[in-house]
N, C-alpha and C positions, 0 to 999 in steps of 0.2 A: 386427340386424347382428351376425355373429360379434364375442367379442371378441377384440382385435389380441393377440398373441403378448407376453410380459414378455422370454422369453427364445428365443432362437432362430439355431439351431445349423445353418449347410449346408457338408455334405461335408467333415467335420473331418475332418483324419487328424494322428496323431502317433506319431513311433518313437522307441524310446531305443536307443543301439547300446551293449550291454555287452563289452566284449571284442571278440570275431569275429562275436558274435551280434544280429541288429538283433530287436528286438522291438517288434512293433506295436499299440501300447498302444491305438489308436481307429482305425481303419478308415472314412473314409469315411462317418462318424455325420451323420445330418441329423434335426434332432430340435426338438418346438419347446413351451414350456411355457407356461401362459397365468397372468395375476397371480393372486393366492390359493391358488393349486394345492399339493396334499401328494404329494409323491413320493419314492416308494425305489426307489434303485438297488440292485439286487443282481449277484450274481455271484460265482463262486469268486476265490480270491487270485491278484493278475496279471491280472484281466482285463479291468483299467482303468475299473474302478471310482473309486476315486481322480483317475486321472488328466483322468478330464473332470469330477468334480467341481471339479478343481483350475484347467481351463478357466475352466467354467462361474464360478467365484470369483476368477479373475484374478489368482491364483498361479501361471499356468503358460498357454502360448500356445502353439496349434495350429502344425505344420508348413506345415498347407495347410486352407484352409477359412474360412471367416465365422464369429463369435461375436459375434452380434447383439444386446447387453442395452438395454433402452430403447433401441432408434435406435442407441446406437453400437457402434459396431466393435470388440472387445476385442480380434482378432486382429489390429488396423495400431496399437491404441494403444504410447505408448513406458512406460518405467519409472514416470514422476510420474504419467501419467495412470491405469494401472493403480492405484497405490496409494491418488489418490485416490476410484478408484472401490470397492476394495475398503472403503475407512475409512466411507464415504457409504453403500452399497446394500448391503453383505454382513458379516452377523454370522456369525461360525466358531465351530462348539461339534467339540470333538476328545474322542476315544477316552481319547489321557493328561492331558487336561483342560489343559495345557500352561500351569499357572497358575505365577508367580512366588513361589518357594517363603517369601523374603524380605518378601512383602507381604501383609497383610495383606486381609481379601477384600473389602473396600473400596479398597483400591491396587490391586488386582488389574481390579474393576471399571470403576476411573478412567483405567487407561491409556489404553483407547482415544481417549477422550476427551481426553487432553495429548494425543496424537497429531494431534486435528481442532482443537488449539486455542483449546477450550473455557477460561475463565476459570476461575477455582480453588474459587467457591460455585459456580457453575454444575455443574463436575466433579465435589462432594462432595454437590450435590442429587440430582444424573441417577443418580449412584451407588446412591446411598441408596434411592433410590424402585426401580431395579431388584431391588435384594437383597431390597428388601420385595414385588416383584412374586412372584419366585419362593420365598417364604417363610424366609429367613433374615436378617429383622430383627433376631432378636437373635444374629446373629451376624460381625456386620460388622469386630469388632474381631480376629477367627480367625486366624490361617494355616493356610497349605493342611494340615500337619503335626495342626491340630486339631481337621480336620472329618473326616467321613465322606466315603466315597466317593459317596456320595450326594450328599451336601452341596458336594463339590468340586466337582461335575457345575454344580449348580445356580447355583453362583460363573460357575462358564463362560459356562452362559447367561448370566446377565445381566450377562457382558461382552460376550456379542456383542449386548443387546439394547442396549446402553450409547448408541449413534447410530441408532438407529430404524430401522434397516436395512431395505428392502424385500424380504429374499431371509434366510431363514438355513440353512445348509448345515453338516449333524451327518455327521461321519464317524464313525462305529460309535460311538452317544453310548449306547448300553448297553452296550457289550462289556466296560468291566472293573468293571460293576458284579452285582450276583445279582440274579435275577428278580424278586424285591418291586423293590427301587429301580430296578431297570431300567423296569418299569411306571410306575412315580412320574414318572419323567422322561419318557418318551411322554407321558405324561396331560399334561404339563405342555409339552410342546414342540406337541402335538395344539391345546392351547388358544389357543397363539399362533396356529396355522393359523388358527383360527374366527375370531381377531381381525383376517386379514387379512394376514396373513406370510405370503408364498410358501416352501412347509417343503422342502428336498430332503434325505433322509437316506441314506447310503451303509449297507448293511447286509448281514450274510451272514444273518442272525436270519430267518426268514419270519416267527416271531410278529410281527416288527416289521415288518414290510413289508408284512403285509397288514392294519396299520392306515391305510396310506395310499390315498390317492381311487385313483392311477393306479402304477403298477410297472413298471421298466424292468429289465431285465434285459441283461448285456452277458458274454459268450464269445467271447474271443481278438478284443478292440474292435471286435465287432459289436454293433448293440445293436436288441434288439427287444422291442415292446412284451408286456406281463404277466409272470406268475411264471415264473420257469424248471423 
């Protein structure tokens, strides 16, 4: 028996109107992703890249179409239900790693978790054991100001790994790092793949993208499948 779909996308379309100019970030995409799967999306800048990963993560809602995750509908959900689907099923690793420059990478780690309303040993255990997943045990007491770019990366992940998310979604999680560390951080985003994270990476890099199982590519939010 086929397995059923994790995520699955019909006939999405979105525009953004800038001024005079409307721009049509997704075109009528129907696309569908099965649990465990490692996928890069590529495409040049503007080509809504982004913006369906931002779908797909439920920071941002189709004009028209189904966004089918687990059984529900992300495109009729309202604001609370978005948020708590985003807190629950999707870990976010970003390009500017977008950590809280104030906290240290263990506060950094724990938000999410004050967010789901995790209790306060619970928040500084869950913490702990991610920072030690991704190897910066001894570095928990940091701020962001004291780590390496590398290091900063790695804080990221294991804030979005912080609620056990089924889904984790890197938008260009190498681009402001250099090619050693940019590798470090594949290898290490690759490994959760194997543990069973469904990976979606946004990426302009082909070295990156042709580490993943399957490749989408999307020009002026058309999207088809392999490298471009």
């Amino acid at each position: 028996m086929p397995q059923p779909a994790l995520i699955e996308l019909k006939s999405v379309s979105k525009d953004y109107t800038i001024g005079d100019e409307t721009l049509h970030a997704l075109a009528n995409v129907s696309l569908s992703i099965k649990p465990g799967e490692f996928i890069a999306i590529t495409g040049p800048s503007g080509s809504g890249k982004s913006t369906l990963a931002n779908i797909i993560g439920g920071l941002d809602k189709p004009d028209s179409g189904s966004v089918e995750v687990e059984g529900a509908d992300l495109a009729k959900a309202g604001d609370r239900q978005l948020s708590v689907y985003r807190n629950k099923h999707i870990g976010f690793v970003f390009q500017a790693f977008n950590l809280q420059p104030t906290y240290t990478a263990l506060e950094n780690v724990m938000l999410p978790l004050v967010l789901a309303g995790a209790g306060g040993k619970e928040r500084k255990a869950r913490a702990q054991e991610c920072l030690n997943d991704v190897g910066l045990a001894d570095r928990m007491s940091h701020r962001p100001t004291q780590l390496s770019g590398g290091q900063r990366q790695r804080v990221s992940i294991a804030r979005a790994l912080a609620n056990k998310p089924s889904i984790i979604i890197a938008d260009e999680p190498t681009g402001n790092l250099d090619s050693a560390k940019g590798r470090e951080i594949m290898t290490l985003l690759a490994g959760l793949n194997k543990q069973g994270i469904t990976l979606i990476i946004i990426t302009h890099d082909m070295e990156v993208a042709k580490q993943a199982s399957r490749v989408l590519s999307i020009h002026d939010g058309a999207v088809k499948e392999g490298r471009s």
